[in-house]
Every structure is written in C-alpha cells, then in structure tokens.
N, C-alpha and C positions, 0 to 999 in steps of 0.2 A: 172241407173235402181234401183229402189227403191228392198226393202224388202218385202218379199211376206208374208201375214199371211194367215199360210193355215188351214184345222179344223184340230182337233185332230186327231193322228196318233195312229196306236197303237204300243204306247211307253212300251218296253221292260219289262217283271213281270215278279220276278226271287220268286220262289215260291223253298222257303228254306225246304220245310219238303222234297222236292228232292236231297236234299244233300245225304239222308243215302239210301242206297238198290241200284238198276239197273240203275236208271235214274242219278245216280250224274255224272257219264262223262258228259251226254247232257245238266243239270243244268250247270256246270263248264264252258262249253263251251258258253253256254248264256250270263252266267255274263263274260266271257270274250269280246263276243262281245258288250255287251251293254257298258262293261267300253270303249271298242276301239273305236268303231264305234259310240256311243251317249254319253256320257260322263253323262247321267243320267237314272236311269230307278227304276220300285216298285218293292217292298219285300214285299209278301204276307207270311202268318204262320212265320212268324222270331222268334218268342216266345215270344214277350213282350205282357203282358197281357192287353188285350183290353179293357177289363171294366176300367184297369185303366188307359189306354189313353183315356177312354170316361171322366172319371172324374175328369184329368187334366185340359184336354180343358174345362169341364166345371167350373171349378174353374177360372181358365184365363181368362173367358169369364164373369165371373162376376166381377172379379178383376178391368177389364177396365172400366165394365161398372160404378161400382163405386169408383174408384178413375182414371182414366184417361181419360173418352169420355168427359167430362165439359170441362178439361183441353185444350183437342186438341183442340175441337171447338172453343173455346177463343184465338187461339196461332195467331201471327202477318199472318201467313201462307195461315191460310181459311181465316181471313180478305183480304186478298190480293187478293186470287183466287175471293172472290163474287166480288170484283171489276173488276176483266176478266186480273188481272194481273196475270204473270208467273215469278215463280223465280227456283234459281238451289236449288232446296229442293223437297224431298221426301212425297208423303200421307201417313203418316203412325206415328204408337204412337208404340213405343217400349221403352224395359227395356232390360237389358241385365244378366247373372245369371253366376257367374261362379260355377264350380263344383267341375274340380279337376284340379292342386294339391290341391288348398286351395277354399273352397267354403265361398260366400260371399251373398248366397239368405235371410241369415237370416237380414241382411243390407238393403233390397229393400222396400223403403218403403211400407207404408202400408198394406204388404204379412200378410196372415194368417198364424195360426199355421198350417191348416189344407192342406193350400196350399204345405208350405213348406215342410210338410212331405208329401205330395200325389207325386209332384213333384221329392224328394230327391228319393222314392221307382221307380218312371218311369225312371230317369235319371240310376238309378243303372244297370238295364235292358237293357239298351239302349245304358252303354259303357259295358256292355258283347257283345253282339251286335255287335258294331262299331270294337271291337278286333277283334270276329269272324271274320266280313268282310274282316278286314283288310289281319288278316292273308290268305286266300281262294285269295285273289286278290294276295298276292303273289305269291298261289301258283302256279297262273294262269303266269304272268310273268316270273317264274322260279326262282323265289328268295325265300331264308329261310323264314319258316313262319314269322318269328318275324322280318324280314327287317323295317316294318315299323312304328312298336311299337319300334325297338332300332332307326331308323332315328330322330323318333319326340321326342324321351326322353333327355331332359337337365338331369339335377339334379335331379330330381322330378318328370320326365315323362313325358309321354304327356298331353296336355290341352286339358280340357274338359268343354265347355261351351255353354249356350244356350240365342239365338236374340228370344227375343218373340216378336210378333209384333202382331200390328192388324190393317188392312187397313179400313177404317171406308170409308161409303157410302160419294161419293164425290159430288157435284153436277157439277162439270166441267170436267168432265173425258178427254176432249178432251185436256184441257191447261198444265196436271200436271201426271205423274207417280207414282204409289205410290212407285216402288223403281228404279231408272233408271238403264237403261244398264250397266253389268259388267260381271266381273267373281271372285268365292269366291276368295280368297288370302289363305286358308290353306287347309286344309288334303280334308276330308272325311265329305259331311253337310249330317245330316242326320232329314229329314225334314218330321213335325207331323201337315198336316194342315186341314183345313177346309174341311167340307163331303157335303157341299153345295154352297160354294161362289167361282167360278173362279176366275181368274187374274195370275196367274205366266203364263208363257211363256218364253220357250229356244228356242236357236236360233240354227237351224241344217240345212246346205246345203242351206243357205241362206236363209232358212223364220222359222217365227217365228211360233213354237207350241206352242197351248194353252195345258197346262198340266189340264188334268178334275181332281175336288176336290176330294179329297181321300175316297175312300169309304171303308167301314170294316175296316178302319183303318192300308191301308198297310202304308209302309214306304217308303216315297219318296225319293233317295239317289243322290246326283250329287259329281263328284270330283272334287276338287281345283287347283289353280295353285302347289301347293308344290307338289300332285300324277304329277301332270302331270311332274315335273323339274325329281322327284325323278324315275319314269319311262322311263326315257329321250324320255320324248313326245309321247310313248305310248299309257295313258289315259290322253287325255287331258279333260284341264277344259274350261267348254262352257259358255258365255255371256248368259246372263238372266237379267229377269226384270219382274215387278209387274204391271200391268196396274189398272188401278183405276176404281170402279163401280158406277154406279149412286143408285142399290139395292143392299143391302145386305152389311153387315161389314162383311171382309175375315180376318179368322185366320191364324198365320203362328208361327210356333216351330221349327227353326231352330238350329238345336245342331250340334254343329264341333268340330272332333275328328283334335287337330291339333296337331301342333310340337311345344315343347316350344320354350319360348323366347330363351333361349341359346343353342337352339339346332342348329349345322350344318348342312345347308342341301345339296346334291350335287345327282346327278345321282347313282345308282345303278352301280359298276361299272362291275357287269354281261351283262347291256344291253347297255353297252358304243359298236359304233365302234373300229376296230382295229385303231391305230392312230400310228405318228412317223413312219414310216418305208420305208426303199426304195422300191420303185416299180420294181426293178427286181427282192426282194425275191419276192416280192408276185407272180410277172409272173414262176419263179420256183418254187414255190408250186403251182400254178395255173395247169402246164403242167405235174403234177402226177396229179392232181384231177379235171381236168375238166369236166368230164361227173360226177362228183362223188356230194355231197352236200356242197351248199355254204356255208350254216349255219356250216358245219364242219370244213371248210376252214379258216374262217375269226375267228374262234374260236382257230386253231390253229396260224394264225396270233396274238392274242391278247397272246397266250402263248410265242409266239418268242418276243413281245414288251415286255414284263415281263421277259424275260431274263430265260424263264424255257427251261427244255427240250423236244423239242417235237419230 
C-alpha cells in the first residue's frame, strides 16, 4: 500500500509570548506534545525581528537571482531532466554558511557586504532562540536546562549553521525531487522559508503533509536524529522531502543548532530504562507498590542499578 498525501493539517503553532503569565503550563504542554507526537511544528512571536527576516530573504533572493539561477540552469542535471532523464540528484541550488564556532559567510562567494551583515544580525537572534528552545524542551523532558547545550558542546560548543537553498521552478516535477526523502542528522533545524511557494512535506502516520509557506514569518522547527538518540526516542526525527514546482522558485533557510564534531552523544541517562537487574528484586518491589505509581517504581529500580540507597 502506497503513501497517502493528504492536504494540510493543522500542524501544531507554539506561540512563544505564552510562555510568560497563566497560559505557560498549557504553552509547555503544546510544545511537548508537538516534539512527541509530530516531531515538527511553528513559532509564532519568538522575538526575532521580522522586518529583518523580511530583508534576509530578500537579499537571498537576489543573491541567487544573480549569481546562481544561470548557473543551475546550465548544470549537467536540467540537461538531463529536458531529455525526461532521472538521476539520484536533488532540484535545488544551495550554499551552505557556517556561524559558530568559527563563521566562514565572509568566504561564499560573491556575498555582499550588506548580506553578510543582515544575515550575521538574524543568525544572532536565532541562536538566542534555538538556546531558549533548547533549554524549555528540556524542561519538558525533565532534564537540566542546559542538557542540551553541554550534550552538543565539543571544545568550542555547539555548531551553528545555515543550508540556504532555493528550489527553482522545474519543468518535470513528476521525474525529480527537489530534496528526496530523509531525516536531518543533527539537533534542532530551525527553518526561515518562503511566504508563498509550497513544496516541503513530512511524513506523519503514514501520509505525507504538505507544510503551507510561512506566513508572518513564523519559525518552522523539526528535530533531528541526535534529540531524538539524546531523548532516547522521545522526540523523534521525522522523514521529509521537497517536492518540485512547475511555478514559482521556493525559498528555504534552514539553520541547525547541532552538536559538534567532538562532541559525545548518548541518551540522557534520566530517561534511560532501569537495565541489569534480576527480576525477583523487581517482583519484591513490585508487591510494596503495586497499586502505587510505575514511574516511582522503575525510578527506584534505576537507584538499586546505581548501587544507591533506596
């Protein structure tokens, strides 16, 4: 049985100015479910200043238009496609930007000044941001705020960087993807795209959602495989893909708050099972606390595997 693509849903809007006053329990409890249950969902009011995600994009969008759309069009790829060939290659012209620890945007070619610095001002914004999230996700999980700011820190902390892309109008939409099926590989993508051209699509309960183009400029957020290891499967990271348009060139500003190179990663070991033990302590703790709570139970099992005293 194939894959169902169904219309859009409505996909989870965690509207951050509820964080402060009466409503942050039921905000808290939102973004919990949207990390468990959907593994992506939008931030509306986050506090990054819009005018100047307006004037990103529009830099970006000229950037390609003059120095990258000649290029794509000419590349062995769209030759390929007008002759109704398919190859394993993506629609799409990107660059990629690192930020931190060591930023390399002034390197890309042909960038403006004006880029670079519009750009370096929204990125700044956006890892306050990506912290705040971070930490509010732990606290959701139950782990110290900072689990996952020290998880992804090597030497030098975590990495921060941004895939700009721009899927350019295809004429074969049916032969080619503009980014085929997967799932990210790091943290937390936190994504700035287009307010008018579809095509992303997640895959939830077996059919594919088309995610509608951002409007106002919220923030589109999905987690990676490393939340997902580090919350041991908690919030998992969900397969997605780009589909290619026949109108319209789609923007896309994906920035991922990851873990460095040398950073270790491994499960949180608050939300590990109890592991190692015989099964008749646990049936002798079991027969004090059977009508009592499991979660208390298997907690004190994890304190007997540790050799405390419980």
């Amino acid at each position: 049985m194939g894959l169902i693509k169904e219309k859009e849903m409505d996909i989870p809007v965690i509207d951050f100015s509820e964080l402060y006053g009466e409503n942050r329990t039921k905000t808290m409890s939102l973004l919990d479910h949207a990390c468990d249950k959907w593994g992506f969902f939008m931030v509306d009011n986050h506090g990054i200043d819009k005018a100047l995600m307006e004037k990103v994009k529009k830099l970006i969008n000229s950037h390609y238009e003059e120095h990258l759309k000649e290029k794509f069009y000419q590349s062995e790829m769209v030759k390929a496609l007008s002759e109704g060939k398919t190859s394993d290659a993506d629609w799409e012209s990107t660059f990629f930007i690192w930020h931190k620890p060591n930023s390399n945007i002034s390197k890309v070619p042909n960038i403006s000044d004006e880029l670079i610095k519009t750009m370096d001002e929204y990125v700044s914004q956006l890892h306050n941001f990506a912290e705040r999230l971070s930490k509010l996700m732990c606290e959701n999980l139950g782990l110290p705020q900072e689990h996952i700011l020290n998880a992804f820190s090597g030497l030098e902390g975590p990495v921060f960087g941004t895939k700009v892309a721009k899927y350019p109008e295809c004429p074969r939409p049916e032969l080619i993807r503009g980014l085929r099926e997967h799932t990210d590989a790091g943290g937390i993508i936190l994504l700035l795209q287009d307010d008018q051209v579809p095509g992303l699509e997640f895959l939830k309960d077996g059919k594919w959602i088309p995610i509608p183009p951002s409007k106002n400029n919220t923030i589109f957020v999905n987690t990676g495989d490393q939340v997902e290891i580090l919350s041991n499967g908690r919030y998992k990271s969900v397969v997605h893909r780009v589909m290619t348009m026949k109108q319209g060139s789609r923007l896309s500003m994906a920035t991922f708050y990851n873990p460095a190179g040398d950073a270790i990663i491994s499960p949180a070991q608050e939300l590990l099972y109890p592991s190692g033990y015989r099964f008749q302590d646990y049936l002798k703790l079991y027969s004090t606390t059977k009508f009592g709570d499991k979660g208390s139970r298997l907690h004190t099992m994890k304190k007997m595997e540790n050799g405390d005293s419980v």
